[in-house]
N, C-alpha and C positions, 0 to 999 in steps of 0.2 A: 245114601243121603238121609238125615234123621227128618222127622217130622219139622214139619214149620207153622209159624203160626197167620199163615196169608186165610184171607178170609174166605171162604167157603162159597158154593152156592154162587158164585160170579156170575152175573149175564153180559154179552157180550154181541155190541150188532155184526150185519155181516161185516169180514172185512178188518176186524178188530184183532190184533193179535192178542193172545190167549196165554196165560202163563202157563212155561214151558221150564224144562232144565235150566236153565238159566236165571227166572224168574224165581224161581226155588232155591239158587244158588245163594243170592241176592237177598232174598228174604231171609236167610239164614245171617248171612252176618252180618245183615240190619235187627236182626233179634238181639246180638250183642254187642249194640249202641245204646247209650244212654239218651233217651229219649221220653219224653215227656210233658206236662204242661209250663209254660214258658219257651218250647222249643220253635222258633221257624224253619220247615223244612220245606222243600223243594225237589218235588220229582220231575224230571225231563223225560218228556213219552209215555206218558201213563196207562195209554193202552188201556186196559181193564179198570185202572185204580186201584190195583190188588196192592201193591208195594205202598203206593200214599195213603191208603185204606187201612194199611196196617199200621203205620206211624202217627196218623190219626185216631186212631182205636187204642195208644197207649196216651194220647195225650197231647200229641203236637197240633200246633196251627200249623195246617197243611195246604200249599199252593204246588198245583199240579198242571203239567204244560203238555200238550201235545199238537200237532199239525195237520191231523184230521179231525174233522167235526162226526165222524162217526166216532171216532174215540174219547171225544168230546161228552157225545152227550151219555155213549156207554159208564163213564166214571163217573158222570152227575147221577146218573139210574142208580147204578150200587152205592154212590154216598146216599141216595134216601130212601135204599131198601134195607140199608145197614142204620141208617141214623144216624150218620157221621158226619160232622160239618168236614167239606169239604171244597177250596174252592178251586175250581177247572178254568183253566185259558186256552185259548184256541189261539195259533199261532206258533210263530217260531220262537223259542224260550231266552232268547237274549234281545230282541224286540219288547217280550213279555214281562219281563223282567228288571229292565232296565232301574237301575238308580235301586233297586233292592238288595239287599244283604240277609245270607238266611245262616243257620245255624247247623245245618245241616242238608246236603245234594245230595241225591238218587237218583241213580240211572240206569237202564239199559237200553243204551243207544243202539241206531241198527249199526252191525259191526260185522254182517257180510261181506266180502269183497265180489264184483259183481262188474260184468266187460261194460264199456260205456261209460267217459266221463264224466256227465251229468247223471245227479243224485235223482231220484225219480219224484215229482212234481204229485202225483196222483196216485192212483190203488193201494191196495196193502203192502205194496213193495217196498212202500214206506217206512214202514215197519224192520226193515232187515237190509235192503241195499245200501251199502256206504260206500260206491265206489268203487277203484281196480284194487285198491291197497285195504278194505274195509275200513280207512280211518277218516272218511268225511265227515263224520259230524265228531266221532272221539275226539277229532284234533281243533274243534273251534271249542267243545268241552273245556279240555287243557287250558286253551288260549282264554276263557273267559272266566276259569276257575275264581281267581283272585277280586273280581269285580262282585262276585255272587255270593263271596263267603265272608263273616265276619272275620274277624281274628278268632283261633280257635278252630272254627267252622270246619265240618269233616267232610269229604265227597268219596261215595260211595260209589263205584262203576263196575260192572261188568261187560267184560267182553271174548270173543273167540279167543285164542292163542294163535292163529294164524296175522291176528293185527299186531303182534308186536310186544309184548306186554313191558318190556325194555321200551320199546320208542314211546309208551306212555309213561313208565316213572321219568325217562330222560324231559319230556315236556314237562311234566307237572312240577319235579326241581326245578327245570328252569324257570318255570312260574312264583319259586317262591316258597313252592308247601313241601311236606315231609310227605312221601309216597314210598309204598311198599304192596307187593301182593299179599295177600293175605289170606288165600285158598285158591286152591284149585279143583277141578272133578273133568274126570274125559265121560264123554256123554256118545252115544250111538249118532251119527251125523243124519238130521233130516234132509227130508224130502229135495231141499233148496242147494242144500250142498252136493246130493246125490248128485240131481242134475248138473252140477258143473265142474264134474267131478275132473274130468280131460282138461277144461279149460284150467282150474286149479292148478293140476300140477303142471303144467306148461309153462304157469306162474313162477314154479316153486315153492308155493303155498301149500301142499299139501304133497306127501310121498305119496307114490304108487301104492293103489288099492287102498289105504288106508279106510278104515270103519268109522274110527272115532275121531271125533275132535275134542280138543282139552279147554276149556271154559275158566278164567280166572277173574278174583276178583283183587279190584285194586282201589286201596283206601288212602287216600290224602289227605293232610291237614293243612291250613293254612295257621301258620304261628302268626 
């Protein structure tokens, strides 16, 4: 994976997830979007603010959403240790959002698949549990795509390859936008998937013993 340009030096409180393979993934081909001043963009989950830190850092008006207030105030700290206007909302992002049209979405939703119906309320789990299928929050993404994007408006996502990557272009057509993958990378599976590793494949989520998991991203437009 070539260098990228996510900003450096992140601080991040406990509890906050931390850019990882994925967030690297992401910033990579959010490097080549055209992005700049006039732009509205919109990251979902901002975690660190590493990804809206850097579409800010080239120029955009940047609103940035997440559902913990630790993650909250961590991407308010790095907008003003970087000097970046940035603006943070706490809450759920289509609550947050509402009646807004941006120019460009960013995301790395949590896109774990994880036993137990209910999406997790509290801790960092929040960060990564989406569910038995990984696609609880990917799939109100999809469904809200069109209310969030101008005409034009591009939405940038990442997620595992056990969510599906087919049942996300098949939503985002049927939403309307033009969707395609547009990279992939297999990555050594952490800690969260080791642990579930028996449960997984019982799923059929994952073959026996497998190491890696494949990470894709997928870019929509809204015409």
């Amino acid at each position: 994976m070539s260098s990228t340009p996510l900003p450096l030096g992140l601080v991040a409180l406990p509890g906050v997830y931390q850019p990882q393979a994925d967030t690297l993934l992401l910033a990579e081909a959010l490097s080549q979007e055209e992005l700049g001043p006039g732009t509205d963009a919109l990251e979902i989950g901002t975690g660190t603010g590493a990804l809206a830190l850097h579409a800010a850092g080239r120029g955009a008006r940047v609103t940035a959403v997440d559902v913990s207030w630790s993650a909250v105030v961590t991407a308010r700290l790095n907008a003003l240790r970087r000097r970046l206007p940035l603006r943070v909302l706490h809450g759920d992002f289509e609550a947050r959002t509402a009646g807004r049209r941006f120019d460009f979405v960013v995301t790395n939703p949590p896109y774990v698949p994880a036993p137990g119906l209910r999406l997790p309320s509290h801790g960092p789990e929040r960060a990564w549990d989406a569910g038995p299928d990984g696609r609880g929050i990917i799939d109100r993404i999809c469904a809200s795509a069109p209310a969030m994007l101008r005409p034009g408006g591009v939405l940038l996502m990442v997620h595992s390859g056990m969510c599906r990557a087919e049942g996300t272009l098949d939503r985002l057509t049927g939403m309307g936008l033009v969707a395609e993958v547009t990279a992939k990378a297999s990555v050594p599976r952490g800690p969260v998937l080791r642990s579930r590793r028996a449960w997984l494949e019982r799923r059929g989520l994952a073959a026996e013993d497998e190491q890696w998991e494949e990470l894709v991203i997928i870019r929509a437009q809204y015409l």
